[in-house]
Structure formats: structure tokens, C-alpha cells
C-alpha positions in Angstrom: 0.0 0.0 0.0 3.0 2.6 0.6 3.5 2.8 -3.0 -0.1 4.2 -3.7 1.5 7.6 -1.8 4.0 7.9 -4.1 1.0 8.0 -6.7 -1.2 10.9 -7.5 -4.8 9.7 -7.0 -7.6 12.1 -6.4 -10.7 11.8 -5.0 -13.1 11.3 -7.6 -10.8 8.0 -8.6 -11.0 7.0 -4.8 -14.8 7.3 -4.7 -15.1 5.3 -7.9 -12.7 2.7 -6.7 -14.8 2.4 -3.2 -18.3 2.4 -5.3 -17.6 -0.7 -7.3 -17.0 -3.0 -3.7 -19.8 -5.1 -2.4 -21.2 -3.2 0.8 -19.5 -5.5 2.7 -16.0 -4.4 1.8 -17.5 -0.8 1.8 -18.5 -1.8 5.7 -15.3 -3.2 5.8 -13.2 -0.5 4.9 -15.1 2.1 6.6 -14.5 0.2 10.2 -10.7 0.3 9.4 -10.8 4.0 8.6 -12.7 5.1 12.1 -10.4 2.9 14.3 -7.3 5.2 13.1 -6.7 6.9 16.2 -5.5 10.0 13.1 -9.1 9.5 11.5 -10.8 10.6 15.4 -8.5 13.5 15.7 -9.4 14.6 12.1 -13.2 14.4 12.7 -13.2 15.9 15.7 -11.7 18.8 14.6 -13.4 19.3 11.3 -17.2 19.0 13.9 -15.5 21.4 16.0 -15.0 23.8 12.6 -18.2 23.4 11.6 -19.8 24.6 15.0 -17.7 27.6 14.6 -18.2 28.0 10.9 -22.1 27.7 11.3 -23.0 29.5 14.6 -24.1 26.1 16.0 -24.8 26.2 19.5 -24.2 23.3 22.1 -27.0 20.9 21.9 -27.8 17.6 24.1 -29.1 15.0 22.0 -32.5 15.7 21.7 -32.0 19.0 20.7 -29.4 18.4 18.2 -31.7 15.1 16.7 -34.4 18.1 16.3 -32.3 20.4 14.9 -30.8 18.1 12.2 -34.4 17.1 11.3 -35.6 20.3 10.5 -37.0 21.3 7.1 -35.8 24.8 5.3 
């Protein structure tokens, strides 16, 4: 797999590549990805962006399930 970084692949190929598994590999794969200790910091920080990007104010869960149901 190390030699994939040294080739440049962009994201449109990746999604394509991920599209044609069977949802089980997709499962798969996905599983691998969020266990990457990298993968939590990442996600973390891009929530956290978005809170600040949107205004979004601290929510318990019932207020955020609410919130992400509304309709425009």
C-alpha cells in the first residue's frame, strides 16, 4: 500500500474505486478507517469547525436530533 503515496490519485478516482465493492468491503473498509486513532482527531476537529463555521450552538441530544431534522 506505501506505494499508492507515491502515486497521484484524487478523489473522484478513490470514490469510484470504493463504489464498485460489495457493501460488505465498503463496511469493511469504513471500520478500518474510524479505528485510526489520526481518522478521530481529524473528525473531531473538522465538527468542532463546523460549529464555529455555522454558529451552531451546544446541543444535548435531543436538541441536536431536532435540529438536524428540521426542514428549510
Amino acid at each position: 500500500m506505501p506505494r499508492l503515496k507515491e502515486i497521484d490519485i484524487n478523489y473522484d478516482q478513490i470514490r469510484e474505486l470504493v463504489c464498485q465493492l460489495e457493501f460488505s468491503k465498503k463496511m469493511s473498509l469504513i471500520k478500518d478507517i474510524i479505528k485510526e486513532k489520526e481518522y478521530k482527531d481529524s473528525f473531531y476537529a473538522y465538527t468542532e469547525s463546523l460549529l464555529k463555521k455555522y454558529n451552531i450552538p451546544r446541543m444535548n441530544e435531543d436538541e441536536l436530533d431536532t435540529f438536524l431534522h428540521q426542514k428549510d
